[in-house]
N, C-alpha and C positions, 0 to 999 in steps of 0.2 A: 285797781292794780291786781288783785286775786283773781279777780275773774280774769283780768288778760293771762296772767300766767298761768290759769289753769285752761283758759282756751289754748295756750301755746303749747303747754304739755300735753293738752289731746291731740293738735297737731302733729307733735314728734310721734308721739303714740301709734298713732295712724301712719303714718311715714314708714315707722320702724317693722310694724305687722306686714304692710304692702313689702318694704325690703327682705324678710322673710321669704315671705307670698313666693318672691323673684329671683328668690337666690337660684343659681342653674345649680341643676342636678351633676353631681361629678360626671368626666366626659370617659366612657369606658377606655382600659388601655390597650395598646397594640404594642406587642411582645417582635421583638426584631431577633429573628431564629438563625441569620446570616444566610450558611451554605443549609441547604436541607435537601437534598436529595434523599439523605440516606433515613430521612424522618418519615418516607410516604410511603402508603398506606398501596400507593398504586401509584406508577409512574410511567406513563406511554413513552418509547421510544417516539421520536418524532421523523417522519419521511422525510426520505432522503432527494429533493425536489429534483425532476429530469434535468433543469435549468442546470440549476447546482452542480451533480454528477456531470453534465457537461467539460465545465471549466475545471473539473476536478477540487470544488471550494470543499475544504475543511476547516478543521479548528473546535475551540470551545465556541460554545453562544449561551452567555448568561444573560439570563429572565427574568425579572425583578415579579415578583408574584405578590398578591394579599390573599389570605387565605382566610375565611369566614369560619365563626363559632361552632359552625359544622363541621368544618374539615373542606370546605371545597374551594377551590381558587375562585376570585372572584373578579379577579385584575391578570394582567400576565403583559408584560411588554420587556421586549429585550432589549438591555443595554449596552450590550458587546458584541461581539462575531462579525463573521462574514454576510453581507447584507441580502445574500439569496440563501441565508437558513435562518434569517431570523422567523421569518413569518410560520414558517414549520415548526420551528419551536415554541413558540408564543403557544402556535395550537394545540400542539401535546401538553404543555404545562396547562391548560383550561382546564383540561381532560384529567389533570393529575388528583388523586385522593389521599387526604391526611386524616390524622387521628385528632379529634377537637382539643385543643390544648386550654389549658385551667388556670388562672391565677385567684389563689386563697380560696377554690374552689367554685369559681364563677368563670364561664367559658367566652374568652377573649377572641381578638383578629389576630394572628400573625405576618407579618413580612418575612421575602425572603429570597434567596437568588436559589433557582433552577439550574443545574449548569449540565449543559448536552454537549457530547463530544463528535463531532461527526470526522468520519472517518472512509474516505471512497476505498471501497471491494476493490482489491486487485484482479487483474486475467490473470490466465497460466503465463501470457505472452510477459506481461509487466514483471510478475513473480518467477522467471526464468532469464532476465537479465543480464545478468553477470555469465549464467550457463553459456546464453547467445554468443556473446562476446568474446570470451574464451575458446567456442567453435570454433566462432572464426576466424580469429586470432593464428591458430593451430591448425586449420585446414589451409589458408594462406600461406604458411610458414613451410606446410610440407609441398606447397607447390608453388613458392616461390624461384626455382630454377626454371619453371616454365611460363615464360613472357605468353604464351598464349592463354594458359590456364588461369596465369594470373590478372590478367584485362580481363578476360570472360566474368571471372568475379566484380570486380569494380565497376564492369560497363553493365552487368544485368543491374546489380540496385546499389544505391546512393548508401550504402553499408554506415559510412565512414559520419557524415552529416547527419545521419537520424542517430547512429549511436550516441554523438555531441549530446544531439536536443532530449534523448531519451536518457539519459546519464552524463547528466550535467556536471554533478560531482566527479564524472572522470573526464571530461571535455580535456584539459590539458595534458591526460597520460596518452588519448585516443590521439589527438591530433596529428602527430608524427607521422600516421599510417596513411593521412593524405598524399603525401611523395612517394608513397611505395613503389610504387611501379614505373616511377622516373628513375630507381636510383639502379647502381651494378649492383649484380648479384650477391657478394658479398654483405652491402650495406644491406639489405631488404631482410639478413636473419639478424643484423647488427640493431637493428632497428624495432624488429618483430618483437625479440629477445626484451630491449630496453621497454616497450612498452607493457610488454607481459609481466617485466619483475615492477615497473610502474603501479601497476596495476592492483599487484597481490602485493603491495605495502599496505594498500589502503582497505582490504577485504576483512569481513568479521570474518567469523570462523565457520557460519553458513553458509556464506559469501566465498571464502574459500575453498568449500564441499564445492559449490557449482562451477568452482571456476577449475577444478582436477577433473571433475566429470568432463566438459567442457575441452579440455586440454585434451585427453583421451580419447575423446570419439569425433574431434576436427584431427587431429595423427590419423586414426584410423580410413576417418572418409577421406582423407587425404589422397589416403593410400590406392583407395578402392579408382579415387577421378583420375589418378595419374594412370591407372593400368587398363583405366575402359575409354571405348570411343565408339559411340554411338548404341551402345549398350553391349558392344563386343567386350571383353576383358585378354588383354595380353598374362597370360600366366604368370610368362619370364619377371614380368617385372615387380610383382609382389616377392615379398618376405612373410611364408608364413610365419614367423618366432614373432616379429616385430606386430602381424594384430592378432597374435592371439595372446602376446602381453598386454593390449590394450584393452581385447575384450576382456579381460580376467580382472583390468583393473575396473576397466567400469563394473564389472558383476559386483567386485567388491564392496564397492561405492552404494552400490544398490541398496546393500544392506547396513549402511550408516547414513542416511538421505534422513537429513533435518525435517522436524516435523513442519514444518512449513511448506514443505515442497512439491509443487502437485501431484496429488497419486496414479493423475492419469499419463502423465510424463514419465514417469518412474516405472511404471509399470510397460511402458514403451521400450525402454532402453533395459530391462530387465527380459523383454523379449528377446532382445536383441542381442544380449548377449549367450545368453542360451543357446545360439548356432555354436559357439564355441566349445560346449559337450560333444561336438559330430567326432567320427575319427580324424578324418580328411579334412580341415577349413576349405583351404584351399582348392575348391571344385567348382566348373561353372554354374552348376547351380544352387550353392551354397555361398557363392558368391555375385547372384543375383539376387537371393534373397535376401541377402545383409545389403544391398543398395537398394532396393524396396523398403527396408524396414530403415535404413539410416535416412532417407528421404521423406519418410511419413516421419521420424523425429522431428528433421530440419522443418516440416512444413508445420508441425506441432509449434513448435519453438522461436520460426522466425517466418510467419505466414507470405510476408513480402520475398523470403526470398525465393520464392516457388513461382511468381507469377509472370 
């Protein structure tokens, strides 16, 4: 019986040394860091894919990343966004560099979300908007007594339609201006009028900069297409008081132009109003000049409707 029991306790004995032998080594930890953008050491902007800029895709696009005892990604797949920026993102966060991060003073893996904003560059055309609209809102309005001038308008370009689709946000103020040119004359400033105060309920205050500008120099060319034909100008029928209050307001304007605003636009209608230092406005060729230069605005500002 001794001898069994002491072969059984060699047994355990032996069992218990090998359980040892086998014990696994603790499994190192990985530190969950959440948002870490603002932890890298180096962080690529990611390209903005043709595809993408295409369709106009933006948004955030978060990147679930692991990043190695060194500091460098080691994993990067995106869980969110728009599905033509993931893979540009994914890429740049590979690229991205941290600072090795320590628990108890032993260098760990971290987890973590990357998150890219993408964001499509405006044109001067997209960023002068509200400017556009306002033209020609107010150039319409000052030649709304002329059935000819005002078809001329509506039948060169589809004004009314791309404004809808380009300014969707005001699709219901703009519509109205579909009938324009069916109604009597009266209704067409009754109408002009309601979509304009429509309009400046819903403007920020940069948004309202463009659309005074805007008010000002569609009066003004108003002025200029009633009184010329075929590039001749009737003198009679201008009022110098009437633009050279216009030009004085656009100069003003000039010099309160949100920083947002293109400066090579601004610097157009800043030329332009500068004829109105002359003594005489009203001269033929001082008023050839201001329709050269109000037509390289419009062709600035509203490319379609020159062509």
């Amino acid at each position: 019986m001794k001898k069994q029991i002491l072969s059984l306790v060699s047994i355990l004995l032996i069992g218990f040394s090998i359980g040892l032998a086998q014990t696994p080594t603790e499994t190192p930890k990985i530190i969950n860091g959440g948002v870490i953008n603002g932890k890298a050491k180096s962080l690529p902007i990611p390209a903005y894919p043709a595809a993408a800029m295409a369709v106009r895709a933006s948004g955030a696009v978060n990147v679930q990343v692991t990043i190695d005892e060194e500091g460098n990604v080691i994993s990067a797949s995106a869980v969110s966004g728009h599905p033509l920026l993931r893979q540009a993102s994914e890429q740049a966060a590979r690229m991205a560099k941290f600072s090795p991060t320590k628990l108890s003073g032993q260098p760990v893996k971290v987890t973590g979300v990357i998150v890219y904003n993408f964001a499509p560059t405006q044109t001067n055309e997209e960023r002068v908007k509200i400017l556009e609209i306002a033209t020609f809102l107010f150039l319409v309005r000052g030649s709304a007594t002329d059935i000819e001038k005002l078809n001329l308008f509506f039948e060169t370009q589809d004004f009314i339609k791309d404004s809808i689709n380009e300014l969707p946000d005001f699709a219901k103020e703009i519509a109205p201006l579909a009938s324009l040119k069916t109604l009597p004359i009266e209704k067409r400033f009754k109408t002009i009028d309601g979509v304009s105060s429509s309009i400046r309920n819903k403007l920020s205050a940069n948004e309202a900069w463009q659309f005074e500008l805007g008010k000002n120099f569609g009066e003004f060319f108003a002025q200029l297409i009633l009184a010329s034909n075929e590039g001749e100008f009737d003198i009679t029928k201008l009022n110098e008081s009437n633009l050279q209050l216009n030009l004085t307001k656009i100069n003003e304007l000039t010099y309160s132009a949100p920083s947002d605003f293109p400066t090579d636009v601004l610097e157009k209608f800043k030329e332009f109003s500068k004829i109105n230092e002359k003594e005489y406005l009203v001269t033929l060729e001082n008023l050839q000049a201001l329709l050269i230069k109000a037509v390289a605005i419009v062709e600035t500002i509203s490319p379609e409707a020159t062509k």
